[in-house]
N, C-alpha and C positions, 0 to 999 in steps of 0.2 A: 450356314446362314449369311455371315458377312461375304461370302463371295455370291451368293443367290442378290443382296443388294449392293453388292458393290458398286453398282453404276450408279448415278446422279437419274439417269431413265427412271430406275428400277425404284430409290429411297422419294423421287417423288410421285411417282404411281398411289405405292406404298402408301404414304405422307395424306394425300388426295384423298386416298379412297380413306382412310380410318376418320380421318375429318367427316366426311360426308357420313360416314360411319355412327359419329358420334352423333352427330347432325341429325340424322334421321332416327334415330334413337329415341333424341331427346324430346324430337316435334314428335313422334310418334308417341310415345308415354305421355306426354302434355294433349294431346286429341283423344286418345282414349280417356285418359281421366277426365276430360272436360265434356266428354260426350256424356260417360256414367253419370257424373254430376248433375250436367242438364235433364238427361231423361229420369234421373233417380227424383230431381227435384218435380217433372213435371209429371210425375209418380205421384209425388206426396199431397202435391198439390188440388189433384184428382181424392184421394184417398178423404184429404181434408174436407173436399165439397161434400163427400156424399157422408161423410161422418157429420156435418154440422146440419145435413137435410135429415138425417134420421135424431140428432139432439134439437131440429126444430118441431120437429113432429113431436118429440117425446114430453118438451117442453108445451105443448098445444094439446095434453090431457091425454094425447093419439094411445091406444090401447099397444100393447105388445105385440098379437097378434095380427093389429090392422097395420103396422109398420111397412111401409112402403117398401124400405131398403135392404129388408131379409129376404124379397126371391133370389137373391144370389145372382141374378144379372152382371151387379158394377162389382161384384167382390164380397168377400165375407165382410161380416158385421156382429159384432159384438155387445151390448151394454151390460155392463157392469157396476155395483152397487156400491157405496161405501166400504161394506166389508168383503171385495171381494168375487162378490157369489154371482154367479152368470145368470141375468135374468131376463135376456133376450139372446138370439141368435140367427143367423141367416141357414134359409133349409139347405139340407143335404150336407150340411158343414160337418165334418168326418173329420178332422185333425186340424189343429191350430198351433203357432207358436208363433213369439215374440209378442204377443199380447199381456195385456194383465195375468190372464187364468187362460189356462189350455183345454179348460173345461168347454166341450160342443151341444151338450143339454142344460138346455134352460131350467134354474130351479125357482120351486114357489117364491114370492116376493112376500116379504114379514111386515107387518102395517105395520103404517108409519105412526112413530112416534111422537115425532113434532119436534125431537129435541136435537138442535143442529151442533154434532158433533163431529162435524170434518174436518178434517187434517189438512183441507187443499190451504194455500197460501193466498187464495182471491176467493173474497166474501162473494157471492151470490145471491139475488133476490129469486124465490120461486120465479119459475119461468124463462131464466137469463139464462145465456150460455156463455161461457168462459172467452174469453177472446186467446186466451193463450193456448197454441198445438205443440204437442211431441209428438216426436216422429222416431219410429223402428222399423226393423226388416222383420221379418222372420216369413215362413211356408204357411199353408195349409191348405188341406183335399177337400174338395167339395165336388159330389157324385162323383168320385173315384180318381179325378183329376188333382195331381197337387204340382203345385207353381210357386213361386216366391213372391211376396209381397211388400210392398213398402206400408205401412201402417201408421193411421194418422190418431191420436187418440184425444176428443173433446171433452170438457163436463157441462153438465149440463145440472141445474137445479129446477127438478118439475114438482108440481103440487101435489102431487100425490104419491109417489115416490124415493121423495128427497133427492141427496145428491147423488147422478150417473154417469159415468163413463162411456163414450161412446167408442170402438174402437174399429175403425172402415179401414179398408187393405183396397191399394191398386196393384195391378199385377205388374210384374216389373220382367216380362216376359220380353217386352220391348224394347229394353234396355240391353238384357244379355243379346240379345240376337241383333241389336245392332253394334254391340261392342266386339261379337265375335266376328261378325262380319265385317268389322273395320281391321279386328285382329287377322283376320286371315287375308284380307287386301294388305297389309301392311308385310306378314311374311310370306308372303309370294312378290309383292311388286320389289320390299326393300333389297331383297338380294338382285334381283335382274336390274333396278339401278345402279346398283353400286357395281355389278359386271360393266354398266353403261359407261359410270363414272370411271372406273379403274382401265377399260382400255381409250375411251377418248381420249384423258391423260395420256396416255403409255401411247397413242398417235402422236398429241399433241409436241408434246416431250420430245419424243423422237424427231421429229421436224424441226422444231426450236434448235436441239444441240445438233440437227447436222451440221450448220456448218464449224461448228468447235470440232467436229472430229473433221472435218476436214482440215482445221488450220492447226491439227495437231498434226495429221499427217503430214500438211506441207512442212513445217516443224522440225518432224521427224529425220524428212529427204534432205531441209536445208544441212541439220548435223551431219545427218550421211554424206553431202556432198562437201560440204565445207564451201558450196557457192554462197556467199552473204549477199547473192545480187538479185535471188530469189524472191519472193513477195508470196505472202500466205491472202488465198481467195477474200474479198472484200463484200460480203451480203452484201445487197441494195435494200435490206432496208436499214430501220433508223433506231435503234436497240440496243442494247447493250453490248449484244454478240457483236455486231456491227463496229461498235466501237472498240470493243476487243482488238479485234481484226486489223481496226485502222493502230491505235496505240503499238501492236505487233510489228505494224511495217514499220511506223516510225522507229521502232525500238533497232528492229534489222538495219532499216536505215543509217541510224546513229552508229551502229557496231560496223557498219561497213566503214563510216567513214573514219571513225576510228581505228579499224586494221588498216587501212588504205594510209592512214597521216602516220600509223605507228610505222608502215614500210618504209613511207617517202624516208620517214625519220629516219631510221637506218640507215639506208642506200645515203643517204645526203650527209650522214655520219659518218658513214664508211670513206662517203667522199672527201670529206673534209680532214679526215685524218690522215688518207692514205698519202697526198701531196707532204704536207710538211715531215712523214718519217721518212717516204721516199728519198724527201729533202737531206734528212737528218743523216741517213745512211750513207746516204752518197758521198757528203761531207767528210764522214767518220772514214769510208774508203777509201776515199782519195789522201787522209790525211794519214789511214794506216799503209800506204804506198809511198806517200811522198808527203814527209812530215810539213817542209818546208811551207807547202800550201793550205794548210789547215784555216779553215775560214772559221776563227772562234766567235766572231761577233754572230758571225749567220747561222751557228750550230748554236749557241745562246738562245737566238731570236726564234729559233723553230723551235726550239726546248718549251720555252715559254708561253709560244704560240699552241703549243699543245696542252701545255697546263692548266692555259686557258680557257681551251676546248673541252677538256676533261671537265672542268669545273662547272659547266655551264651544261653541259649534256648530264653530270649527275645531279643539279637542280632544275634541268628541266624532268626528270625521271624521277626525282621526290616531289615534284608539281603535280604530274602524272599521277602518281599513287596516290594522292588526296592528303598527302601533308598540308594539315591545318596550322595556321601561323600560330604564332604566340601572341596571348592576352595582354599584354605590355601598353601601356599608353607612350605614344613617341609625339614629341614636339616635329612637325614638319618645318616651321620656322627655324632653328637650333640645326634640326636633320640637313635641311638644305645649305649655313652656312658653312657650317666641318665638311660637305660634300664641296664646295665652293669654294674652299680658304687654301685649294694646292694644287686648284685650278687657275691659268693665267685667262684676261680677258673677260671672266664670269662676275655679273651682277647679282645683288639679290636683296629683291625688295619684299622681306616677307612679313607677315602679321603672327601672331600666336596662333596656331591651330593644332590641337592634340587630337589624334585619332588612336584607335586600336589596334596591336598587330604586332610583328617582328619587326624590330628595329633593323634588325642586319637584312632582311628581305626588303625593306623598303630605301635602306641605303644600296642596295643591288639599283635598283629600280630608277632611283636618281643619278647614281653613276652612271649608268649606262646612255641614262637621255641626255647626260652633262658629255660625257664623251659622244655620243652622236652629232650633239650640236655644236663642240669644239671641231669634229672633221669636215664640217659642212659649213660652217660661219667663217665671214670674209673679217671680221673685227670681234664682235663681241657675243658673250651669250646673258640673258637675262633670266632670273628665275626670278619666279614671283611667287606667295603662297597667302591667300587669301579666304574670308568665310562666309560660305553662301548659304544663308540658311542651316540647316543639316548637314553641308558640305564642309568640306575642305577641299581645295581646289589648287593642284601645284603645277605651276605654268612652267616650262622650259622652251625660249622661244631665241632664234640665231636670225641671223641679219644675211644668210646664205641667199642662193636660189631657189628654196623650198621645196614643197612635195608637189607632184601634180596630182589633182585631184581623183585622178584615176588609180594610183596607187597607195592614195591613204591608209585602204585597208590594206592590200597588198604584204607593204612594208612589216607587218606586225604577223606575214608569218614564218615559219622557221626555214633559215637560210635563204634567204629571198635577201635580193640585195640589186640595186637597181641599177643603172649602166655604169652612173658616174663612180660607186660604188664598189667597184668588182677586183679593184687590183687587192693583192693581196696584203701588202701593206698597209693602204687603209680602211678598205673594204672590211674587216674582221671576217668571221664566220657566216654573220648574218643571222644570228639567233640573240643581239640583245632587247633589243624590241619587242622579238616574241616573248624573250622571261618577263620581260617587264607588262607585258600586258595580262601574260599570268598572275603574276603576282599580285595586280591590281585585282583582278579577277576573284583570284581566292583571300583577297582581303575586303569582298566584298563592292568593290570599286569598279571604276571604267578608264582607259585609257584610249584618247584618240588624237588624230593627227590635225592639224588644220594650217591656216596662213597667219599671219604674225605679222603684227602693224608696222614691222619694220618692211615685211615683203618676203622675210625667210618663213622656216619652218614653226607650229608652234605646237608643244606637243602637251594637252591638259591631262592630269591625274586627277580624278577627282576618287574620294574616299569620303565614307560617316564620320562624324566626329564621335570623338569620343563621349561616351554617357549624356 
C-alpha cells in the first residue's frame, strides 16, 4: 500500500477523490432526507385536508353513510369515537394500521349520553373541530391494494355523536418512488463522478509535477556530472514549481561560486606559500653548504611571514565554517586606543561605543586596517569611533593616495593586492581586508572603502550597538 501511494500523484488523486467522496455523501443524505421530509410533509398536509372535510361534514349532522370522504378515492378514512370503537369507515377498506383501531368494520354507534367525559386536552363546543393534528405512518389495503400512508388524525365535537376522531391517510407512494429514484441517480451518477474526479486530478497532478520531475532529473545529472554550471529547466509560469526552479538555480548558482572562490583559494594559497618555503629552503641550503652565508635575518623574515600566512588562512577557514563570535560586549573606543598606543603616527578620536562580539576578532579587524593605513599613509593615520543611531561607526582614515574607486570593492577580496601594493615586503599576502570584512560580516556589520577628507584612504566599520 505505501508504495501503491508513494507518489505525491498518487496520495493526491487519493486525497481528492475521498473528499469529493465525503462530499457527495453528505449532500446526498442531506437531499434525500429533505426530499422525504417535504413530500412526507406534503403528504400530511393532504391527509389533514380531507380529514377535516370529512370532521366538517360530521360536524354538520352529515349521516355516516352520506359521508363524502369514504369512496376511498383520496385514501382511507377512519372515525372513531371516544372509547375507541370504529364508527365509520371508507368502502373496500380490508386492513389498516397506525391508526387509533385496525378495526375496518364499522360498529353500531351507542346514543349519546350528553355527559362530556373526554380525555382530549382542548374543550370543544358541539360542532367545532379541534385546530390541533397528529400525524402517523402506517399501511392499509383497500380492494386489494396496500400502500403506505401518512395519516392525519382530527377531533371533532358533533351533536349527536359526541366526541370523534377523524383519522384520513395520503398515500406516500410519491415519496418512496421519488426517493428511490433520487437513490438510484445518486448510486449510479456518484461513482462515475468520483471516476471523473479521481482521473482529472491524476491528469491534473501529473502535469503540475512535471516539471519537478524534470528538475529532479536535471538534479540527478548535475550530481552525476559534478558540472555546477548546469541549470535545472525554469517553467514559464508564475507558481510555485516556478519558483522552486528559480530558488534551485540560485542555490546552484551560489555553490558554484563558492567551489569556484573555494579553488581560487587554494591555488592562491598554494601560491603564496610556495615562494616564502622555496625562499626558506634555499636559504637553509646554501647555509647547510656554506655556513658562512647564512642569511639569518631573511630565514627569520620568511619564518614569520609564513606564520603569518598560516594564521590568517586558518581564520579565514573558521570564518568559512560559520564560526559564530563570542557574545562579549567590547568598548570600540578603549579597543581602538590599545590597537593605536604601539603604533607610531596614529590618531584617535573616539567616543564610547560598545557593541557585541569577540574582542580578539575585532582587534584582528582594527590591526589589520591600522597596518593597511600605516603602509599607504605619507604622515599620519586617524581613527575615529562614533554613534550613529543604532550604529557604531569605526573610521580608519590615511593621508596616502587612496583607493580608486574602481577598486573599492576589489580590495576586500582574498589575495588581491593592487600594483602599488605587490612587492613582497610590503604588499603582505593580501587577505587582511578580506578577514576584516569577514568578520565584520559575521558580527553582523559592513565594512567599505571610500575617500578621506584628507585625500587618502578611509575605511568605515560599522557594527550594532550593543543592547
Amino acid at each position: 500500500m505505501s508504495r501503491l501511494f508513494g507518489s505525491v500523484r498518487a496520495r493526491a488523486t487519493l486525497g481528492a477523490t475521498l473528499v469529493v467522496a465525503v462530499a457527495l455523501v453528505a449532500a446526498g443524505t442531506a437531499v434525500l432526507l429533505s426530499l422525504r421530509s417535504n413530500l412526507t410533509a406534503e403528504a400530511g398536509t393532504q391527509a389533514e385536508r380531507s380529514a377535516r372535510a370529512v370532521a366538517s361534514e360530521l360536524a354538520a349532522r352529515t349521516p355516516y353513510g352520506e359521508l363524502s370522504g369514504l369512496d376511498g378515492d383520496d385514501g382511507p378514512v377512519q372515525a372513531v369515537d371516544e372509547e375507541g370503537r370504529l364508527v365509520a369507515a371508507s368502502e373496500d377498506l380490508e386492513r389498516i394500521t397506525g391508526t387509533a383501531t385496525t378495526d375496518v368494520t364499522p360498529q353500531s354507534p351507542k346514543p349519546d349520553d350528553d355527559d362530556d367525559d373526554s380525555d382530549s386536552d382542548e374543550s370543544l363546543d358541539p360542532g367545532e373541530i379541534a385546530h390541533e393534528t397528529t400525524f402517523s405512518n402506517g399501511s392499509a389495503t383497500i380492494d386489494g391494494d396496500t400502500e403506505d400512508y401518512r395519516f392525519a388524525a382530527v377531533e371533532v365535537e358533533t351533536p349527536d355523536h359526541g366526541r370523534l376522531t377523524v383519522h384520513a391517510g395520503a398515500p406516500l407512494a410519491a415519496e418512496h418512488s421519488a426517493v428511490r429514484t433520487a437513490l438510484t441517480v445518486m448510486l449510479i451518477g456518484f461513482p462515475l463522478l468520483l471516476v471523473v474526479v479521481a482521473a482529472v486530478t491524476w491528469l491534473v497532478t501529473g502535469r503540475a509535477l512535471r516539471p519537478v520531475e524534470g528538475i529532479r532529473g536535471e538534479m540527478a545529472a548535475i550530481t552525476a556530472s559534478e558540472d555546477l554550471a548546469r541549470r535545472v529547466p525554469e517553467p514559464a509560469t508564475h507558481d510555485e514549481i516556478a519558483r522552486l526552479a528559480r530558488t534551485t538555480n540560485e542555490t546552484l548558482a551560489a555553490l558554484e561560486a563558492s567551489v569556484e572562490r573555494q579553488r581560487r583559494f587554494v591555488a592562491d594559497a598554494s601560491h603564496e606559500l610556495r615562494s616564502p618555503i622555496a625562499s626558506l629552503r634555499t636559504q637553509l641550503e646554501v647555509a647547510a653548504a656554506h655556513p658562512e652565508l647564512l642569511d639569518l635575518d631573511g630565514a627569520v623574515e620568511d619564518t614569520v611571514r609564513l606564520q603569518h600566512l598560516a594564521a590568517d588562512l586558518l581564520l579565514l577557514a573558521r570564518l568559512d565554517a560559520g564560526e559564530r563570535p563570542a557574545d562579549a560586549r567590547v568598548d570600540l573606543s578603549a579597543l581602538a586606543r590599545e590597537e593605536a598606543a604601539g603604533r607610531t603616527g596614529v590618531t584617535v578620536d573616539a567616543e564610547p561605543a560598545e557593541v557585541t562580539g569577540s574582542r580578539g576578532q575585532l582587534a584582528r579587524v582594527l590591526a589589520n586596517l591600522l597596518d593597511n593605513g600605516r603602509r599607504h599613509a605619507r604622515e599620519r593615520v586617524t581613527v575615529t569611533v562614533r554613534r550613529e543611531g543604532d550604529w557604531a561607526v569605526l573610521g580608519v582614515a590615511d593621508d596616502g593616495e587612496g583607493v580608486a574607486e574602481a577598486d573599492r570593492e576589489r580590495i576586500f577580496q582574498r589575495f588581491v593586492r593592487l600594483d602599488a601594493a605587490r612587492s613582497r615586503d610590503d604588499g603582505g599576502a593580501g587577505l587582511g581586508l578580506a578577514i576584516a570584512r569577514d568578520v565584520a560580516v559575521r558580527h553582523g556589520g559592513t565594512l567599505t572603502a571610500g575617500a578621506a577628507p584628507a585625500g587618502g584612504a578611509l575605511f568605515e566599520l560599522r557594527l550594532p550597538l550593543a543592547g
